[in-house]
MDAnalysis code that builds the backbone (N, CA, C; Angstrom):
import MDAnalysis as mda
import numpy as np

u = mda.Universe.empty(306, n_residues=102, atom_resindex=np.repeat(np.arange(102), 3), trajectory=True)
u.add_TopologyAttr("name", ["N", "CA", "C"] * 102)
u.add_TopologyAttr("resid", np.arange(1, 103))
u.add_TopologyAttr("resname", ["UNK", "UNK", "UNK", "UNK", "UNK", "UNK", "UNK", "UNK", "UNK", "UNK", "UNK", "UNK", "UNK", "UNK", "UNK", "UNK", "UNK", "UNK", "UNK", "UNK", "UNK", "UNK", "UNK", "UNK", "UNK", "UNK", "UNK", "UNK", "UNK", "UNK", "UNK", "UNK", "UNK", "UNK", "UNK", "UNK", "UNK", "UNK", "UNK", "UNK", "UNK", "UNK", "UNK", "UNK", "UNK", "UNK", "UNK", "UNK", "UNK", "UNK", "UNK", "UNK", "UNK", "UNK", "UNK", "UNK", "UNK", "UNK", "UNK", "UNK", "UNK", "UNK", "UNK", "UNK", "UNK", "UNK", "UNK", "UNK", "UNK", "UNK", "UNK", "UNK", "UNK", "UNK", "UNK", "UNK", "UNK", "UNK", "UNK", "UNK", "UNK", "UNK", "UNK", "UNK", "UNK", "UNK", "UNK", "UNK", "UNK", "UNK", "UNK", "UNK", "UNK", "UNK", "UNK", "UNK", "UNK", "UNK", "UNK", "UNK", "UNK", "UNK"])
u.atoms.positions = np.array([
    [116.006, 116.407, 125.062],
    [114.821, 117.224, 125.081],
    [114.872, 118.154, 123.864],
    [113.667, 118.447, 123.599],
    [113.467, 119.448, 122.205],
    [112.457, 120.647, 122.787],
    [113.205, 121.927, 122.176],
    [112.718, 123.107, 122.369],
    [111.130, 122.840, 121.699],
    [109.513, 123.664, 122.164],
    [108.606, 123.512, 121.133],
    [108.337, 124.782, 121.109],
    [108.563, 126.036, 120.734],
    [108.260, 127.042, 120.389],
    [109.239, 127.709, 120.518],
    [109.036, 128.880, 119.321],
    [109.885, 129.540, 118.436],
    [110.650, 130.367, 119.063],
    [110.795, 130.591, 119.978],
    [111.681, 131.545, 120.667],
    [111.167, 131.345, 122.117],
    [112.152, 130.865, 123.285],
    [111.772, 130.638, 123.911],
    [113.108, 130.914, 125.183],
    [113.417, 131.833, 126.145],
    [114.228, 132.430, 126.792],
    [115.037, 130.861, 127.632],
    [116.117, 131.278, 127.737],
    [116.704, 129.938, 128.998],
    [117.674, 131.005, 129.575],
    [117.188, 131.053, 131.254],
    [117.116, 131.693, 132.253],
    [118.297, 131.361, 133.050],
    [118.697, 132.262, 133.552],
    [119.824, 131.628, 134.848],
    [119.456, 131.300, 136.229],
    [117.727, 131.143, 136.213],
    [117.490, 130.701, 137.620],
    [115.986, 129.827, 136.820],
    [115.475, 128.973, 137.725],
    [114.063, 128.578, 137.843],
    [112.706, 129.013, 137.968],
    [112.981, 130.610, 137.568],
    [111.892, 131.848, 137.437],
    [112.294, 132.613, 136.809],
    [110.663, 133.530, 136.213],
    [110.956, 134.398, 135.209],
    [111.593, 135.805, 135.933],
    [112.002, 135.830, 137.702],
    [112.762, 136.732, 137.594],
    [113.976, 136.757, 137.563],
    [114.269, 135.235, 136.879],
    [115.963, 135.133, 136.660],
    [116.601, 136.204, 135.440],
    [117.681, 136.398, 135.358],
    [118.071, 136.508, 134.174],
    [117.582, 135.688, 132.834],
    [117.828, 136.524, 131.434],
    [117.934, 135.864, 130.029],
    [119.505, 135.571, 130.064],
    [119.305, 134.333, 129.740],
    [120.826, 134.177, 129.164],
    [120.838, 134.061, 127.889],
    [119.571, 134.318, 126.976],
    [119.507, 134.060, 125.561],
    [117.984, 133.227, 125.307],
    [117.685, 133.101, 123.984],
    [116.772, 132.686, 123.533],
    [117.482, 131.311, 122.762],
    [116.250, 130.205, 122.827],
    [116.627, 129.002, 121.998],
    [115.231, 128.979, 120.897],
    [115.354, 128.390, 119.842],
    [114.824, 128.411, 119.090],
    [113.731, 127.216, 118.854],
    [112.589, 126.858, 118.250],
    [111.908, 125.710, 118.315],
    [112.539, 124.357, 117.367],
    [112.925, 123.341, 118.290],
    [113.691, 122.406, 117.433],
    [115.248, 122.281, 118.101],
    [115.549, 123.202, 118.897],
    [116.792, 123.318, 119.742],
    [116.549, 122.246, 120.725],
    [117.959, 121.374, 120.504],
    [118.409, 120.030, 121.110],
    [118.598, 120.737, 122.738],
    [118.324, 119.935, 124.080],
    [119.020, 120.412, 125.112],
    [119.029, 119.299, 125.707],
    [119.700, 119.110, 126.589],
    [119.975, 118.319, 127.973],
    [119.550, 118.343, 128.835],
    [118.852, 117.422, 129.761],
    [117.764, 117.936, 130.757],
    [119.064, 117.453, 131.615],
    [118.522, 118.103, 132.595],
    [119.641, 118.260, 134.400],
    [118.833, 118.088, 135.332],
    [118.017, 118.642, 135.154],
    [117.334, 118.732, 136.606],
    [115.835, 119.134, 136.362],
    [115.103, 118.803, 137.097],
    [113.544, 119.222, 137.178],
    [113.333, 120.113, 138.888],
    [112.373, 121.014, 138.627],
    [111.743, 122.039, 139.890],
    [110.538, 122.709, 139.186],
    [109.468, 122.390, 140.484],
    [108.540, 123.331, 140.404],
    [107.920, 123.764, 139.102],
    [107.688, 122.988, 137.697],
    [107.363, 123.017, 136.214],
    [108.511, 124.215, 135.423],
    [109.839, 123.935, 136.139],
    [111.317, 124.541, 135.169],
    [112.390, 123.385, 135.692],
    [112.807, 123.110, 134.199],
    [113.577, 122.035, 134.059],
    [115.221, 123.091, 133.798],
    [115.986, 122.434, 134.259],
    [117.528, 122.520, 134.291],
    [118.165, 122.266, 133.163],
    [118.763, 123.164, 132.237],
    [119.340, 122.364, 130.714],
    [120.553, 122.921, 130.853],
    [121.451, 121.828, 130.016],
    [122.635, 122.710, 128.805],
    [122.365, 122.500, 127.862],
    [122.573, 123.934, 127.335],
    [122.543, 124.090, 125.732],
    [123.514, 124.521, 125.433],
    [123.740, 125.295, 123.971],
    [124.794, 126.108, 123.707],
    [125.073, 127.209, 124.293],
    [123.661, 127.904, 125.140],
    [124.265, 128.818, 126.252],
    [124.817, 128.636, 127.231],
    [124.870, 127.585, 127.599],
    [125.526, 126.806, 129.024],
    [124.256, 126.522, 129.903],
    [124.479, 126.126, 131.180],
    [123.714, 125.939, 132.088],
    [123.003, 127.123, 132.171],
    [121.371, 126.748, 131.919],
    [120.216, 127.240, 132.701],
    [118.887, 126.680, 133.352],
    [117.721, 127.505, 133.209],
    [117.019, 126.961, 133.212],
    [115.869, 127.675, 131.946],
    [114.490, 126.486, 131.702],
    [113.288, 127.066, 131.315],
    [112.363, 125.946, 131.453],
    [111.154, 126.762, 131.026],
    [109.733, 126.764, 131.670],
    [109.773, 125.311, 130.491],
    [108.882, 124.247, 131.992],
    [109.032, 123.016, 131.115],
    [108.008, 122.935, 130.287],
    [107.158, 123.467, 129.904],
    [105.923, 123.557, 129.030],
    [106.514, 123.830, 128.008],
    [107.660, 124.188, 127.401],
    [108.127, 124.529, 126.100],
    [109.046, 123.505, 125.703],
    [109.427, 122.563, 126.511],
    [110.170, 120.949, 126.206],
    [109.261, 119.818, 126.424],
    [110.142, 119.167, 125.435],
    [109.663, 117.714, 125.009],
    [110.288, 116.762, 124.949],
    [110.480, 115.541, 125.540],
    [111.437, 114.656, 124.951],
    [111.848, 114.081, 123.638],
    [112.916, 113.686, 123.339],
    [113.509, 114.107, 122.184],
    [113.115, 112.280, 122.067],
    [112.740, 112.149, 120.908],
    [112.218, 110.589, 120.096],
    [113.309, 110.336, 119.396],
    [113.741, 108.570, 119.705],
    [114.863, 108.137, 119.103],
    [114.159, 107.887, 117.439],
    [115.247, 107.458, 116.818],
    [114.473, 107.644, 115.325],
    [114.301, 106.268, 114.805],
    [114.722, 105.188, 115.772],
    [113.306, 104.087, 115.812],
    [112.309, 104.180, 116.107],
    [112.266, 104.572, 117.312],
    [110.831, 105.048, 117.411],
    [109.743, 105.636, 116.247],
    [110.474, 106.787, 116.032],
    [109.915, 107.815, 114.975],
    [109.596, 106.688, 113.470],
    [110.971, 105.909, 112.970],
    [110.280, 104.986, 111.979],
    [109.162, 104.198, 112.245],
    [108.952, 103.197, 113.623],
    [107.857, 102.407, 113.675],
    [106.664, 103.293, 113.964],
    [106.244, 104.463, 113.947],
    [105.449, 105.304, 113.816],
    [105.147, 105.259, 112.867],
    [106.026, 105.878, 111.547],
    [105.750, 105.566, 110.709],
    [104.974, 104.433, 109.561],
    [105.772, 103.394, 110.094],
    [105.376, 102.307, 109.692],
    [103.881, 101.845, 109.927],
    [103.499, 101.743, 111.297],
    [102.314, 101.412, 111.967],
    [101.257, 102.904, 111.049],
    [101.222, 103.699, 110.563],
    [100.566, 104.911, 110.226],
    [100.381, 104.376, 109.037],
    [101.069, 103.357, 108.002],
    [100.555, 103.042, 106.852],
    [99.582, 101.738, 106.051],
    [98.738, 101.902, 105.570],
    [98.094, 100.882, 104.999],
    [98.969, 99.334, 105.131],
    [98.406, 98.391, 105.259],
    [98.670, 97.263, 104.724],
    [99.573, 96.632, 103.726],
    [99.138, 97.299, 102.633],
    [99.427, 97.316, 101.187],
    [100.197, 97.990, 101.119],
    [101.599, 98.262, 101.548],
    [101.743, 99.773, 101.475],
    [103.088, 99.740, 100.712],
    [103.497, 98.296, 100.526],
    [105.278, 98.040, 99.899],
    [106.039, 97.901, 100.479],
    [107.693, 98.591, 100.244],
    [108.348, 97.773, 101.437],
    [108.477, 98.205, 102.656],
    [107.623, 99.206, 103.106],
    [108.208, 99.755, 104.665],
    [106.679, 98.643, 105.267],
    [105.802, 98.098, 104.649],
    [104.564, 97.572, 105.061],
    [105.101, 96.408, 106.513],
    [104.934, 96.639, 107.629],
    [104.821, 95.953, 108.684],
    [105.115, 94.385, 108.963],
    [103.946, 94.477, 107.787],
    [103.465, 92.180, 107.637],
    [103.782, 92.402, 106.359],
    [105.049, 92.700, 106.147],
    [105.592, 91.712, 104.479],
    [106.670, 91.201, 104.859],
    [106.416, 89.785, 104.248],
    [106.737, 88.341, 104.212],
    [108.666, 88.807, 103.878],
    [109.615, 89.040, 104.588],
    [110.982, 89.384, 104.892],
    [111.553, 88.448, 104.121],
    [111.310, 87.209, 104.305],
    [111.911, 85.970, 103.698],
    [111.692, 86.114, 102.382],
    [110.995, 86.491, 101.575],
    [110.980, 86.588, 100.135],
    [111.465, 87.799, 99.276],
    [112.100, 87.507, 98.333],
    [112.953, 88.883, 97.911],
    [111.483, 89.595, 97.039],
    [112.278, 90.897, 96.837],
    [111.250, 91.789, 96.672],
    [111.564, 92.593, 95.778],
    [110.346, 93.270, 94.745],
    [110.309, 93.519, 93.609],
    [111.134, 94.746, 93.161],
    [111.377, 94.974, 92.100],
    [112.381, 96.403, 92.200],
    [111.229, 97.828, 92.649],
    [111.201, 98.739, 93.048],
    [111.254, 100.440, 92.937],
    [109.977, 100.298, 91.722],
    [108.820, 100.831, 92.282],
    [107.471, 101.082, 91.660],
    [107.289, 99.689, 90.877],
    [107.370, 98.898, 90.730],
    [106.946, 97.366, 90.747],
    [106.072, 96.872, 91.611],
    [105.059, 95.842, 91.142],
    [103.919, 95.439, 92.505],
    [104.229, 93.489, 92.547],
    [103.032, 93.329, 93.220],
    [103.326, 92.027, 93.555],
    [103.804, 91.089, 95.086],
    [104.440, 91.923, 95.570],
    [104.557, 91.525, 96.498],
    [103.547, 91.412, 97.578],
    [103.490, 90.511, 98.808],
    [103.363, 89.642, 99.475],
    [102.867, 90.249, 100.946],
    [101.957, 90.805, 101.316],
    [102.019, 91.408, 103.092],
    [101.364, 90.320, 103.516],
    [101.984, 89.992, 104.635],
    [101.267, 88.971, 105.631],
    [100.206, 89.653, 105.935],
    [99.314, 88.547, 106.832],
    [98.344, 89.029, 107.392],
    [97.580, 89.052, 108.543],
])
């Protein structure tokens, strides 16, 4: 899971009248544990807490994140292009010519 906003408390209970055990930052890696009532269960570097699940996200493997990429670009687009022909070697670094299926 990924923190999404910039400062964001992780609690020692499943409400805001738990304790702060600290703030995590937006982009802070955590571990989900447990789910209740829209507060999810993490470890982080503070140890076991909790926070409000509206500020996590699941964390995207970075295949994923490349074929995103990929699928987001033109046709034509060189070598990250989707439908180009694998079997044929390919031109050097700002060179054209090559081949996208279709």
């Amino acid at each position: 899971m990924i923190v999404t906003s910039s400062s964001v408390n992780q609690r020692s209970g499943p409400s805001t009248n738990n304790a702060v055990m600290g703030q995590l930052s937006e982009g802070t890696r955590v571990r989900r544990l447990n789910e209740r009532n829209g507060w999810t269960q993490i470890s982080s570097e503070l140890g076991t807490g909790w926070m409000s699940s509206r500020y996590l996200q699941p964390q995207r493997s970075r295949n994923a994140n490349a074929e995103s990429v990929r699928a987001s670009l033109p046709s034509q687009c060189g070598l990250l292009c989707p439908k180009i022909d694998q079997s044929r070697s390919l031109p050097a670094s700002g060179q054209s010519g090559h081949q996208c299926k279709s």
